[in-house]
Biopython code that builds the backbone (N, CA, C, O; Angstrom):
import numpy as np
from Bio.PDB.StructureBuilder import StructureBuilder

atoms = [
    (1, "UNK", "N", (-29.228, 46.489, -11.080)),
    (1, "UNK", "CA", (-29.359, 45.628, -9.918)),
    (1, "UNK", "C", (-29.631, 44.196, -10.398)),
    (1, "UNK", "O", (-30.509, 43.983, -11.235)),
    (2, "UNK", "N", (-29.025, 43.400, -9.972)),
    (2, "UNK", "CA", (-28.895, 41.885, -10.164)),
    (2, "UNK", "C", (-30.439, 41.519, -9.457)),
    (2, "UNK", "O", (-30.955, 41.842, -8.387)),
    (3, "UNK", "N", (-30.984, 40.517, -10.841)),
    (3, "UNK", "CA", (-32.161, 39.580, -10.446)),
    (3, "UNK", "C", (-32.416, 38.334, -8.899)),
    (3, "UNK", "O", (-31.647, 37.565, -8.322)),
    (4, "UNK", "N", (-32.995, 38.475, -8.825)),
    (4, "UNK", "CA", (-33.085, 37.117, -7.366)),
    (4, "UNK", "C", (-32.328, 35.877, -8.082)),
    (4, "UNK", "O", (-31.302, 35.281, -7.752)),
    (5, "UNK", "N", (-33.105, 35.723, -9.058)),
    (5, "UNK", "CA", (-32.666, 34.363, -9.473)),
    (5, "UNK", "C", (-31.381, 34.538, -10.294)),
    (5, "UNK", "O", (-30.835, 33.466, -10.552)),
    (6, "UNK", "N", (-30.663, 35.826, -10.846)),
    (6, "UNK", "CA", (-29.457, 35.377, -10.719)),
    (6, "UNK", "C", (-28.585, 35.409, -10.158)),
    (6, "UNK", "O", (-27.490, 35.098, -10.626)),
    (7, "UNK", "N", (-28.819, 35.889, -8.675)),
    (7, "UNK", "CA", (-28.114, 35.965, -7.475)),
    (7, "UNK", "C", (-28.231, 34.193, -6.801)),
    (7, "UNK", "O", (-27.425, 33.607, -6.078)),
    (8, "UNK", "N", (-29.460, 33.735, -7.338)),
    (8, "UNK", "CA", (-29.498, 32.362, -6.947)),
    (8, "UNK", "C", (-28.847, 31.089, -7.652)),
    (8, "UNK", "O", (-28.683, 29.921, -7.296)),
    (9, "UNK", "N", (-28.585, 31.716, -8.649)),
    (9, "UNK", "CA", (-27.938, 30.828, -9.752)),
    (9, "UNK", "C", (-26.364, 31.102, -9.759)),
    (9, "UNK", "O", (-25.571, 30.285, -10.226)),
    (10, "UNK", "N", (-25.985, 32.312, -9.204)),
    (10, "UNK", "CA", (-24.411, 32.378, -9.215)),
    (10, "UNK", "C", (-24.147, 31.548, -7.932)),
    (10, "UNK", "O", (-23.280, 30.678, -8.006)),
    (11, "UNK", "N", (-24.690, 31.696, -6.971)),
    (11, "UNK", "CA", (-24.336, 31.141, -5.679)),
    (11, "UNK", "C", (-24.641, 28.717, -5.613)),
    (11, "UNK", "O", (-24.188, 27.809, -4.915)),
    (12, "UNK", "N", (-25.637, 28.821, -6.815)),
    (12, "UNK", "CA", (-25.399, 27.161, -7.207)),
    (12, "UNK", "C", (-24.112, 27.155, -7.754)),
    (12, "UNK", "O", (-23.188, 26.764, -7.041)),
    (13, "UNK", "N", (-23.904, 27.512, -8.867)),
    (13, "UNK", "CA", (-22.575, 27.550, -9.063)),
    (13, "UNK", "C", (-21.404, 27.053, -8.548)),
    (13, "UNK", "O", (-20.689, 26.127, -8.931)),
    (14, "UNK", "N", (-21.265, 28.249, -7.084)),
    (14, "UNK", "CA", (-20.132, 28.136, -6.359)),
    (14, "UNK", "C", (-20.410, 26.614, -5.675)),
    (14, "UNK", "O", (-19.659, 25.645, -5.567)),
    (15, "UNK", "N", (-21.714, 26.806, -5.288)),
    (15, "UNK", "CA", (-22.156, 25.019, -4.583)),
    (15, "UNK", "C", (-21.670, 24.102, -5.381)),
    (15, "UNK", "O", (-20.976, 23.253, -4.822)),
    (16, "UNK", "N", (-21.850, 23.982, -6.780)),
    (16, "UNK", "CA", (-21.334, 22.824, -7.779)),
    (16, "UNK", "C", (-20.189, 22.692, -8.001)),
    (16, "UNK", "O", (-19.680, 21.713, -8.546)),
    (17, "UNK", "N", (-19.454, 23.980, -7.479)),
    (17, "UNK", "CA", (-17.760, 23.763, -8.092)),
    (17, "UNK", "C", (-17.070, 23.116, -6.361)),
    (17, "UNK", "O", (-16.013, 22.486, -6.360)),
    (18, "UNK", "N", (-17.680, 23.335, -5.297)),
    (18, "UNK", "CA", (-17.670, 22.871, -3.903)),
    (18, "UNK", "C", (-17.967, 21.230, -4.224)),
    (18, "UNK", "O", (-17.192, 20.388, -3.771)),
    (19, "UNK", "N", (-18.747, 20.968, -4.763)),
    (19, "UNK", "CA", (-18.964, 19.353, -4.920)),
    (19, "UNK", "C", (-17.743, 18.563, -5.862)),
    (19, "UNK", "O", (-17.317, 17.419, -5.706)),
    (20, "UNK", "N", (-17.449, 19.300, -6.604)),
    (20, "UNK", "CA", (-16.593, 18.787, -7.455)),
    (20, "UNK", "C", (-15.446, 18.714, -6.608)),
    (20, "UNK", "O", (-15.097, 17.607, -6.199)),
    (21, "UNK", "N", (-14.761, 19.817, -6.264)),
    (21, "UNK", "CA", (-13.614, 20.056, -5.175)),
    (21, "UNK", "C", (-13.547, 18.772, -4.387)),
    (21, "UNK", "O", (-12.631, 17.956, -4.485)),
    (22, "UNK", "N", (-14.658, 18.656, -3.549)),
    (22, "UNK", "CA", (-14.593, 17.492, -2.761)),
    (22, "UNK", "C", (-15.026, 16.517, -2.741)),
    (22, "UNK", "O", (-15.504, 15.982, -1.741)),
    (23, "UNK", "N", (-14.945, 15.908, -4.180)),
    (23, "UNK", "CA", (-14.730, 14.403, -4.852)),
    (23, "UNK", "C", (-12.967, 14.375, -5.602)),
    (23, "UNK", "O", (-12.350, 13.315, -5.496)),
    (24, "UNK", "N", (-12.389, 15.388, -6.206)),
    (24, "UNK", "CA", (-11.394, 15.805, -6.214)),
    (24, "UNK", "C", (-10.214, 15.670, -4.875)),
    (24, "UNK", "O", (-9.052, 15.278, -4.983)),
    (25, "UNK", "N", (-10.765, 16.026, -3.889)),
    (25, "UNK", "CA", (-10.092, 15.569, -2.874)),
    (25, "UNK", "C", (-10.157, 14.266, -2.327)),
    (25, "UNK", "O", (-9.229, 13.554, -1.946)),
    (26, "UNK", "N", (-11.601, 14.005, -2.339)),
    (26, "UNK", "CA", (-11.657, 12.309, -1.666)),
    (26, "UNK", "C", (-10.522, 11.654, -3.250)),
    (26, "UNK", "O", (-9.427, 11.204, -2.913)),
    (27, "UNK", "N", (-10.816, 11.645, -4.672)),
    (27, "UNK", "CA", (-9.658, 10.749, -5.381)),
    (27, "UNK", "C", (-8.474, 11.153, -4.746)),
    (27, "UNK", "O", (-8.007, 10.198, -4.125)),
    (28, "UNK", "N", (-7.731, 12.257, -4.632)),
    (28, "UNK", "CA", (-6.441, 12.478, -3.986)),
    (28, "UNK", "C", (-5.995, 12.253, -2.724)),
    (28, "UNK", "O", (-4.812, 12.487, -2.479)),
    (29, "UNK", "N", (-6.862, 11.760, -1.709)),
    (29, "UNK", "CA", (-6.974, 11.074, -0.549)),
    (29, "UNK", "C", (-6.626, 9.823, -0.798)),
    (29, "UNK", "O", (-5.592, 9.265, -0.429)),
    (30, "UNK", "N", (-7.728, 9.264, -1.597)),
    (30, "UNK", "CA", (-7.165, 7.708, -2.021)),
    (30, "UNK", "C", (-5.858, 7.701, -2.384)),
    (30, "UNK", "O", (-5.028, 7.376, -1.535)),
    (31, "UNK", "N", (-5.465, 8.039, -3.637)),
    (31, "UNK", "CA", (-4.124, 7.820, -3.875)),
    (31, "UNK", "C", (-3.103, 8.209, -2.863)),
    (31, "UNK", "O", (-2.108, 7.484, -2.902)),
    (32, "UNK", "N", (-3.075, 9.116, -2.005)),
    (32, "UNK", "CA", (-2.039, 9.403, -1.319)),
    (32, "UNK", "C", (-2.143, 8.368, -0.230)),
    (32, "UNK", "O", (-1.059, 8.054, 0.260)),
    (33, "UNK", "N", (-3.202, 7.775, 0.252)),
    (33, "UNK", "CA", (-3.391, 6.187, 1.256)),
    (33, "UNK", "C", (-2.626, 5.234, 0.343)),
    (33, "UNK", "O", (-1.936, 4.378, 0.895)),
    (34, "UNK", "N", (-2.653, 5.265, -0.530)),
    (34, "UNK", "CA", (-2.018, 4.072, -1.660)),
    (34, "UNK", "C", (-0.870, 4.509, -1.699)),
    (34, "UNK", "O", (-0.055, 3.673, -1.311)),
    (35, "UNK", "N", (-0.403, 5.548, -2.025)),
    (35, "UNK", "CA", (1.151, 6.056, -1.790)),
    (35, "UNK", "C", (1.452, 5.555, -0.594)),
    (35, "UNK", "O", (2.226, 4.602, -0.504)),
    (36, "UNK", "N", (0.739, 6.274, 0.761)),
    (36, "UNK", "CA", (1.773, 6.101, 2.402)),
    (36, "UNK", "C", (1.576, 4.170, 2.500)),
    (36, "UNK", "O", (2.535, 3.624, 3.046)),
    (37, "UNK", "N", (0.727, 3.459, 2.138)),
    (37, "UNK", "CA", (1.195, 2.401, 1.899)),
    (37, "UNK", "C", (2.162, 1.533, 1.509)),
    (37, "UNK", "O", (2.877, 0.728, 2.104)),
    (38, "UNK", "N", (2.015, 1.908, 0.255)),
    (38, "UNK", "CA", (3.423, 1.394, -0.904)),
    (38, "UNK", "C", (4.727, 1.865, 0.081)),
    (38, "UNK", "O", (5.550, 1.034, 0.464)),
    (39, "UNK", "N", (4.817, 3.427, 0.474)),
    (39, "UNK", "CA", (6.069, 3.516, 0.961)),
    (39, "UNK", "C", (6.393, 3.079, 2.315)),
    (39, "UNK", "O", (7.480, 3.290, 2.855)),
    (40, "UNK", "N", (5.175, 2.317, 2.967)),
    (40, "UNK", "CA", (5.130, 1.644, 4.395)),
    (40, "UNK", "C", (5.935, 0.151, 4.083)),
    (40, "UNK", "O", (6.943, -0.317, 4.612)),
    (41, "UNK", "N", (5.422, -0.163, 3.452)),
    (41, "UNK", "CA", (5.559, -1.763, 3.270)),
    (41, "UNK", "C", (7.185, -1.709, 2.320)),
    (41, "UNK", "O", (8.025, -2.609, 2.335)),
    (42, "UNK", "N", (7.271, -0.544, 1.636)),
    (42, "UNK", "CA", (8.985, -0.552, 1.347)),
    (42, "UNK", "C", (9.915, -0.572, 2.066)),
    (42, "UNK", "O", (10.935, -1.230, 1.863)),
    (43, "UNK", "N", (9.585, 0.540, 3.538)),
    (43, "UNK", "CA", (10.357, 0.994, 4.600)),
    (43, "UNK", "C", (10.307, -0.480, 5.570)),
    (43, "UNK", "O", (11.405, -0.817, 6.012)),
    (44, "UNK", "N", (9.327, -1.216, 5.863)),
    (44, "UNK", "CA", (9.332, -2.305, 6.041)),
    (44, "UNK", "C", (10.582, -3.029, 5.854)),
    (44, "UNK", "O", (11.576, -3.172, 6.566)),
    (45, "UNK", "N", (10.150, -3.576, 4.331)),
    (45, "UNK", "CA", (11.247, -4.576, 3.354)),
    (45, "UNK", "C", (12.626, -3.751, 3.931)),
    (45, "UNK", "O", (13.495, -4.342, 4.572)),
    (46, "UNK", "N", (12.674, -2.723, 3.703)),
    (46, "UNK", "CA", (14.668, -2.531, 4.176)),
    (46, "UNK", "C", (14.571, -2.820, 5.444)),
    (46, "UNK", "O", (15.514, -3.574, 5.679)),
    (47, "UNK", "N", (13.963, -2.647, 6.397)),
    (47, "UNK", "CA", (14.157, -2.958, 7.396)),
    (47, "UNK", "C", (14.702, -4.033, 8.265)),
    (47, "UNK", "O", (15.655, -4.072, 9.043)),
    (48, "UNK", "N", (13.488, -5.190, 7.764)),
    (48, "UNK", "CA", (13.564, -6.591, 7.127)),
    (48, "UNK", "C", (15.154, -7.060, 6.670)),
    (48, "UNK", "O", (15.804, -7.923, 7.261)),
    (49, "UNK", "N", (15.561, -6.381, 5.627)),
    (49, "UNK", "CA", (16.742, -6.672, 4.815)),
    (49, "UNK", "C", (18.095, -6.188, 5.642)),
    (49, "UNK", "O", (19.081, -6.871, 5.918)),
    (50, "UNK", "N", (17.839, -4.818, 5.946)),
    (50, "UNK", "CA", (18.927, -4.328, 7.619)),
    (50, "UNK", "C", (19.224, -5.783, 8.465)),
    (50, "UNK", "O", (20.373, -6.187, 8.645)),
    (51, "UNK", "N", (18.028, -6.502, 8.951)),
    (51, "UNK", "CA", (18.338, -7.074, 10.148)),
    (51, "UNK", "C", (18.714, -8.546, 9.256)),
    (51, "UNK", "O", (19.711, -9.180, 9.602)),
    (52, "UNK", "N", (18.121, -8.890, 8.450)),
    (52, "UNK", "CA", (19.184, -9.987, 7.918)),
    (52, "UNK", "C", (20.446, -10.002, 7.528)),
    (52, "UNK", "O", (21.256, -10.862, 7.873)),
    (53, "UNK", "N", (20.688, -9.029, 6.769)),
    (53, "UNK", "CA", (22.341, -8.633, 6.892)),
    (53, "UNK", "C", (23.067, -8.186, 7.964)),
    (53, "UNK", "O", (24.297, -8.151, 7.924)),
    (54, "UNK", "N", (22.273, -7.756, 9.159)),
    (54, "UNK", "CA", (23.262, -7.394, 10.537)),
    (54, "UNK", "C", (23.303, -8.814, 11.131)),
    (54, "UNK", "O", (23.886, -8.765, 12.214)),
    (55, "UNK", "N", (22.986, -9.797, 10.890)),
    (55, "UNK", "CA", (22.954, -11.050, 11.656)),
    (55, "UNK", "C", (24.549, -11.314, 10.756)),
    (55, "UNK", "O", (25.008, -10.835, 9.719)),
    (56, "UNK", "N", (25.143, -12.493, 11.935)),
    (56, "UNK", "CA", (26.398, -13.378, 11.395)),
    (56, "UNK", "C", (25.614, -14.671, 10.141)),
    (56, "UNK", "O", (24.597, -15.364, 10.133)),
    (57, "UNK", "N", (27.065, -14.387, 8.995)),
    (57, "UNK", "CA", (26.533, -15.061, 8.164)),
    (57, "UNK", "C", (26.542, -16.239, 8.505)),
    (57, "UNK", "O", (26.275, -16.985, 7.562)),
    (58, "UNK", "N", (26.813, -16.956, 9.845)),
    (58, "UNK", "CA", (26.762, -18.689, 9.983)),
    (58, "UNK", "C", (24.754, -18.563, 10.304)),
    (58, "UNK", "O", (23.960, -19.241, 9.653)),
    (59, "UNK", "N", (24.412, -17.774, 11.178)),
    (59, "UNK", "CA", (22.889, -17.987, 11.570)),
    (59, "UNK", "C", (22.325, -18.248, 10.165)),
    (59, "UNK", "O", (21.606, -19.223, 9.945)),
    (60, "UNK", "N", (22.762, -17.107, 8.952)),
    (60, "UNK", "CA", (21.757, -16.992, 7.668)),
    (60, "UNK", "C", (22.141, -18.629, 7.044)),
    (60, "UNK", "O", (21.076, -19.085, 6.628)),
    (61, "UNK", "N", (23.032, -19.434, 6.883)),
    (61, "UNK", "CA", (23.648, -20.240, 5.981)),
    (61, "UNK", "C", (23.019, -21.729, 7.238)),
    (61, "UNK", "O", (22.990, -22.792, 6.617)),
    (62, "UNK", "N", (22.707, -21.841, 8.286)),
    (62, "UNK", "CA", (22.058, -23.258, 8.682)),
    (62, "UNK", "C", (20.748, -23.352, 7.858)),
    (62, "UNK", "O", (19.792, -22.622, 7.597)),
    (63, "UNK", "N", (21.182, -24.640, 7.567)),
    (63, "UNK", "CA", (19.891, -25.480, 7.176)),
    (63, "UNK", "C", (18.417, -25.381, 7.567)),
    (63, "UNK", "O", (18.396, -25.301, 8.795)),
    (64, "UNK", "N", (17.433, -25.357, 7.179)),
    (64, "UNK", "CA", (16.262, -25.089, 8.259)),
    (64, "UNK", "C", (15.704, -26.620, 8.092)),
    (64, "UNK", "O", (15.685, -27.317, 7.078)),
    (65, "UNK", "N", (15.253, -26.915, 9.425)),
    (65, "UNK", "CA", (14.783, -28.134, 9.631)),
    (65, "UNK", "C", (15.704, -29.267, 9.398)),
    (65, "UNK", "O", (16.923, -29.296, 9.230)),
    (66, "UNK", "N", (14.582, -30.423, 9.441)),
    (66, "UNK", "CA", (16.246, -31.894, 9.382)),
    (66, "UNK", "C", (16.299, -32.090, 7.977)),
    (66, "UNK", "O", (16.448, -33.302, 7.822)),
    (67, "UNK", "N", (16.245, -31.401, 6.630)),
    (67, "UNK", "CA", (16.619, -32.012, 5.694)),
    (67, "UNK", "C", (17.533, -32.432, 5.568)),
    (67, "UNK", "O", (18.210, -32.094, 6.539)),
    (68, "UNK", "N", (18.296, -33.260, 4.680)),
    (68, "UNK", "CA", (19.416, -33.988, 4.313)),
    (68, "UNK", "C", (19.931, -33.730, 2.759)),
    (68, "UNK", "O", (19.537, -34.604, 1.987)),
    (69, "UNK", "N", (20.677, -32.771, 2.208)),
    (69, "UNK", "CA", (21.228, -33.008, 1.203)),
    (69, "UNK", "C", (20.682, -34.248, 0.017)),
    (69, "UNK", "O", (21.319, -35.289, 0.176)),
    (70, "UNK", "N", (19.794, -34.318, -0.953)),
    (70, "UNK", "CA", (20.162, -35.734, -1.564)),
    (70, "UNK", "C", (18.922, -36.640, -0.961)),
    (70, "UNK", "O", (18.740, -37.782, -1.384)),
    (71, "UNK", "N", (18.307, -36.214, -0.218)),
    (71, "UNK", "CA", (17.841, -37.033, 0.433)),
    (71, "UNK", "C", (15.981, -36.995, -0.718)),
    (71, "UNK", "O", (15.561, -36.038, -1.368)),
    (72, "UNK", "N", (15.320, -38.377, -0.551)),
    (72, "UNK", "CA", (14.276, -38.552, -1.289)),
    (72, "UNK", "C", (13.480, -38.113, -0.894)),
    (72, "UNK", "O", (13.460, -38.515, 0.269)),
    (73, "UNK", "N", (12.326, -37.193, -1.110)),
    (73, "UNK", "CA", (11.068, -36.792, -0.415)),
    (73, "UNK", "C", (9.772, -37.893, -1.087)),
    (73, "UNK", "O", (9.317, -37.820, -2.229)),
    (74, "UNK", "N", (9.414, -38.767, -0.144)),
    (74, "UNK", "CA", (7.803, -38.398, -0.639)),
    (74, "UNK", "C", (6.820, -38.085, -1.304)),
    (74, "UNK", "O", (6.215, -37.275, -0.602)),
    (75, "UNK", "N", (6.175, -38.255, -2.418)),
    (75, "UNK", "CA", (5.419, -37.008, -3.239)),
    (75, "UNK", "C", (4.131, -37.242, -2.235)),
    (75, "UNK", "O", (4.065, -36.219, -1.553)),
    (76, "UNK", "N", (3.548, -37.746, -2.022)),
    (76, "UNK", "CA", (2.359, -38.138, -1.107)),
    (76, "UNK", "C", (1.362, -38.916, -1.865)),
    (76, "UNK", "O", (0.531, -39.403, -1.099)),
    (77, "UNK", "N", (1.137, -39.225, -3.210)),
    (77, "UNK", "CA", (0.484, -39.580, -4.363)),
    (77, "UNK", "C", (-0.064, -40.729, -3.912)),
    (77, "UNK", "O", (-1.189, -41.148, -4.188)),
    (78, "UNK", "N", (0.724, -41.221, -3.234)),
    (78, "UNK", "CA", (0.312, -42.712, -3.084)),
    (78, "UNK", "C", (-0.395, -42.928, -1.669)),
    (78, "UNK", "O", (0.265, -42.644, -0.669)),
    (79, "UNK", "N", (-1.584, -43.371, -1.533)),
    (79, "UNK", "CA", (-2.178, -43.748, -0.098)),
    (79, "UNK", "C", (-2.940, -45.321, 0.111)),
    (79, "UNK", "O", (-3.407, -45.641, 1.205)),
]
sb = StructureBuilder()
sb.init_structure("model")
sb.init_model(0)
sb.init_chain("A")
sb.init_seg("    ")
for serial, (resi, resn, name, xyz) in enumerate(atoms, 1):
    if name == "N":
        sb.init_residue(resn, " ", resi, " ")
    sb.init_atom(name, np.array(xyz, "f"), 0.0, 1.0, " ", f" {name:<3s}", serial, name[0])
structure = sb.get_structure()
């Protein structure tokens, strides 16, 4: 017949390998949040990239704003 205390000591055991387990899971939690991320913000970017290429290439090719070809900017250096 098994002692008290090593009926009490097999059953820490199982408690300690339970703690480990679920620090084991919280790291594999993290990484898989870091995974569905990464593959959020990829699915994103094509998305992104879909709707710029479904646009006509005259919208993608205007100028933005009034620049001018050639034209001198400013550095601001001087006040």
């Amino acid at each position: 017949m098994p002692s008290v205390l090593g009926l009490l000591e097999a059953r820490e055991k199982k408690v300690l390998e339970v703690a480990r387990l679920r620090e084991e899971a919280e790291r594999v939690q993290a990484a898989l949040g870091d995974a569905e991320r990464a593959l959020q913000r990829l699915a994103d970017a094509r998305a992104t990239v879909a709707e710029v290429l479904a646009e006509p290439s005259s919208a993608v090719a205007e100028p933005v704003g009034s620049a001018v070809a050639g034209a001198v900017v400013p550095d601001g250096s001087r006040a």
